[in-house]
N, C-alpha and C positions, 0 to 999 in steps of 0.2 A: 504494500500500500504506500501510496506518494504521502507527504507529511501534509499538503494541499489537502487531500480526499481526507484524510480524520481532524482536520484542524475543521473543515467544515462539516464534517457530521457533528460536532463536538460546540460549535456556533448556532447551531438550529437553535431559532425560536419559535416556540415553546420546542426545549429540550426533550427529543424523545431517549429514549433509555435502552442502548444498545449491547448486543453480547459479542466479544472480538472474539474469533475463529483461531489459534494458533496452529501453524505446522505438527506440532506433536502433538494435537487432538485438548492443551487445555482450552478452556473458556475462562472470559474474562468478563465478568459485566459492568459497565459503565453506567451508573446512576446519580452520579454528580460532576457533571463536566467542568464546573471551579475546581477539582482535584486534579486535573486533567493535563500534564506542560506538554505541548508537542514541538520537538528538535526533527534536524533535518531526517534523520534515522532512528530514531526511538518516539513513544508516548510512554512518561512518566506516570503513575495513575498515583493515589493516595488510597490508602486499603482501610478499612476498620470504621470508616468517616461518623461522629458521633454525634449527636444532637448539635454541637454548635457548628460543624462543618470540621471540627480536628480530627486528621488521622490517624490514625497507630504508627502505619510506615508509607515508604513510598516503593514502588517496584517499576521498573522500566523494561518494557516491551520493546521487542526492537520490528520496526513499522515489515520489514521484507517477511516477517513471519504474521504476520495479519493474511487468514487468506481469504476471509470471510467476514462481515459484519451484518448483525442480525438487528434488525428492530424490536424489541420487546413489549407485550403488553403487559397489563395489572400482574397477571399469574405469572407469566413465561421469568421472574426473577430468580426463583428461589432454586434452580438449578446447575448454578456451576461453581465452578471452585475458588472464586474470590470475586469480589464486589468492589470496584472503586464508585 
């Protein structure tokens, strides 16, 4: 994925809530795009995010391994393996 293509899914307003596809089969989901820094080769995400917007940690994906991005609805959240 180009650093253009998630810098604007990641700008949409109203913010939909999407799940990234990695190379090795994890999923990532993306539910607060203020957690969000995208470089020219990585999206940084923020993990754990807690009532006031603070993280636990930060974990950086590198964008070549994105091979897919999902849209999410109300349900479709609660199944992968980490939440930014």
């Amino acid at each position: 994925m180009r650093p253009d293509e998630m810098k604007s899914i990641l700008d949409q307003r109203p913010f939909v809530p999407v799940r990234l596809h990695m190379t090795n089969g994890e999923t990532v989901d993306v539910t607060h795009p203020e957690a969000a820094v995208v470089t020219k080769s990585a999206v940084f995400l923020g993990t754990g995010i807690d009532e006031r917007g603070v993280a636990d940690r930060i974990i950086w994906y590198n964008l070549v391994h994105i091979v897919k991005v999902e849209q999410l609805s109300g349900e479709g959240r609660n199944g992968s393996k980490r939440s930014a």
